[in-house]
C-alpha positions as CSV (number, residue, x, y, z in Angstrom):
1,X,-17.4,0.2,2.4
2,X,-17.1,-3.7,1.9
3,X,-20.1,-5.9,2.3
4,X,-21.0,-9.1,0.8
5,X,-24.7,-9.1,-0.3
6,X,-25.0,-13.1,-0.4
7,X,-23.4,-14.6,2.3
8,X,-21.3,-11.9,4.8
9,X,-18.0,-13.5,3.5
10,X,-14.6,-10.9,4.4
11,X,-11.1,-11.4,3.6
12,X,-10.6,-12.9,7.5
13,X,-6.9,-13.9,7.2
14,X,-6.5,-9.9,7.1
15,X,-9.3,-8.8,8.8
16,X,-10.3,-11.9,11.7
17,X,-13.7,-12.9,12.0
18,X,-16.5,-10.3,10.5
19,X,-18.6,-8.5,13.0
20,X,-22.2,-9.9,14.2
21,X,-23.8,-6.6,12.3
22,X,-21.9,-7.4,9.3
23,X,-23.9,-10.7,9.2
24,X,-27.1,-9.0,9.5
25,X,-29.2,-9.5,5.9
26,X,-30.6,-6.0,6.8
27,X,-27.4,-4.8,6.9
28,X,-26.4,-6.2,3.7
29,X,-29.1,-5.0,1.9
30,X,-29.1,-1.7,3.0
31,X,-25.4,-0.8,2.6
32,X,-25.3,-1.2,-1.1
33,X,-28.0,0.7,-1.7
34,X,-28.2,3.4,1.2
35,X,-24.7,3.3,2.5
36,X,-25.0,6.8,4.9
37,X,-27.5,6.1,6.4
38,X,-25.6,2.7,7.3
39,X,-23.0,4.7,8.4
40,X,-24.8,7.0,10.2
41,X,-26.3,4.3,12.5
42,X,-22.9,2.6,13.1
43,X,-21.7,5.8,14.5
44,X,-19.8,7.2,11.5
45,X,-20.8,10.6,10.2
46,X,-19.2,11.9,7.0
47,X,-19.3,15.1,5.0
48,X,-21.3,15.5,2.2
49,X,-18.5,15.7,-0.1
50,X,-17.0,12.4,0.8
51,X,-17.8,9.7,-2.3
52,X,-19.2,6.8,-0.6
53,X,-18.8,3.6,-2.7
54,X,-19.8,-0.2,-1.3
55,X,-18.1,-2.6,-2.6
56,X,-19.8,-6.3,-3.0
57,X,-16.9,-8.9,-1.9
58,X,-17.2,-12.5,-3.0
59,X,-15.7,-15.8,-2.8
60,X,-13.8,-14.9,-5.7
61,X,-12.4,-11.2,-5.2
62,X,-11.9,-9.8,-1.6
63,X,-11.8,-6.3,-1.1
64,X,-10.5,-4.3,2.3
65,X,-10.5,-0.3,2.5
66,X,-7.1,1.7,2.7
67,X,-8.4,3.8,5.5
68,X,-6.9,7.6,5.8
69,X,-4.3,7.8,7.7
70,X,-4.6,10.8,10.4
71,X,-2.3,14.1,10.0
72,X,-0.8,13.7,12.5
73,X,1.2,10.1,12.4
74,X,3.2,11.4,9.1
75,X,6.5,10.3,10.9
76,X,4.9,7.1,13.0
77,X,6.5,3.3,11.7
78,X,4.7,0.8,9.9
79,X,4.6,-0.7,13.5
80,X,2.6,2.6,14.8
81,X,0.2,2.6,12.1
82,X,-0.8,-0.6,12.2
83,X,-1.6,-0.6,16.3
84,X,-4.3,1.7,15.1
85,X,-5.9,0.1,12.1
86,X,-9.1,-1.4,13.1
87,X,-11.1,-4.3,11.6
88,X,-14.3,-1.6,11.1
89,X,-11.6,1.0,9.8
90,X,-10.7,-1.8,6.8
91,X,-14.2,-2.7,6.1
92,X,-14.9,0.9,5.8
93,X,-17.5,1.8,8.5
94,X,-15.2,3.7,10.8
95,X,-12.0,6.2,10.5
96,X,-8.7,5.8,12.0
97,X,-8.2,8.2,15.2
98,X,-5.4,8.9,16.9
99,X,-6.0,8.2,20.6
100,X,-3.5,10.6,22.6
């Protein structure tokens, strides 16, 4: 997860503006040091054997997650992939689905 505990900074020429909950101090505070639970209330649950790290960003180092990319796009194009990368995905609050 990405999060910038002092001012809710993101790399925005990547990922566009940050999100109004990424802003929130409560947020902030809480994701670096309770980051499932964090999850948990944005929607995201994750198994108990999936590491989660947050990662403080700053004005000096930018960080975006490399989400997982779903079984089942193996063959799809850069072009493909991309149309289903989200802004939550790269921050690290969400996983990439496949909508059929």
């Amino acid at each position: 997860m990405v999060v910038c505990t002092q001012c809710s900074c993101t790399a925005w020429p990547v990922l566009g503006l940050p999100p109004d909950w990424y802003k929130l101090p409560e947020y902030r505070a809480r994701v670096a040091c309770e980051p499932r639970p964090v999850l948990r209330q944005l929607g995201l649950e994750l198994p108990s054997d999936i590491r989660i790290r947050a990662w403080d960003t700053t004005a000096e180092t930018r960080y975006v997650v490399l989400p997982m990319q779903p079984a089942s796009t193996e063959a799809w194009s850069e072009d493909q992939l991309r149309e289903i990368v989200t802004r939550e995905a790269m921050i690290g609050v969400a996983v990439v689905d496949v909508v059929d």
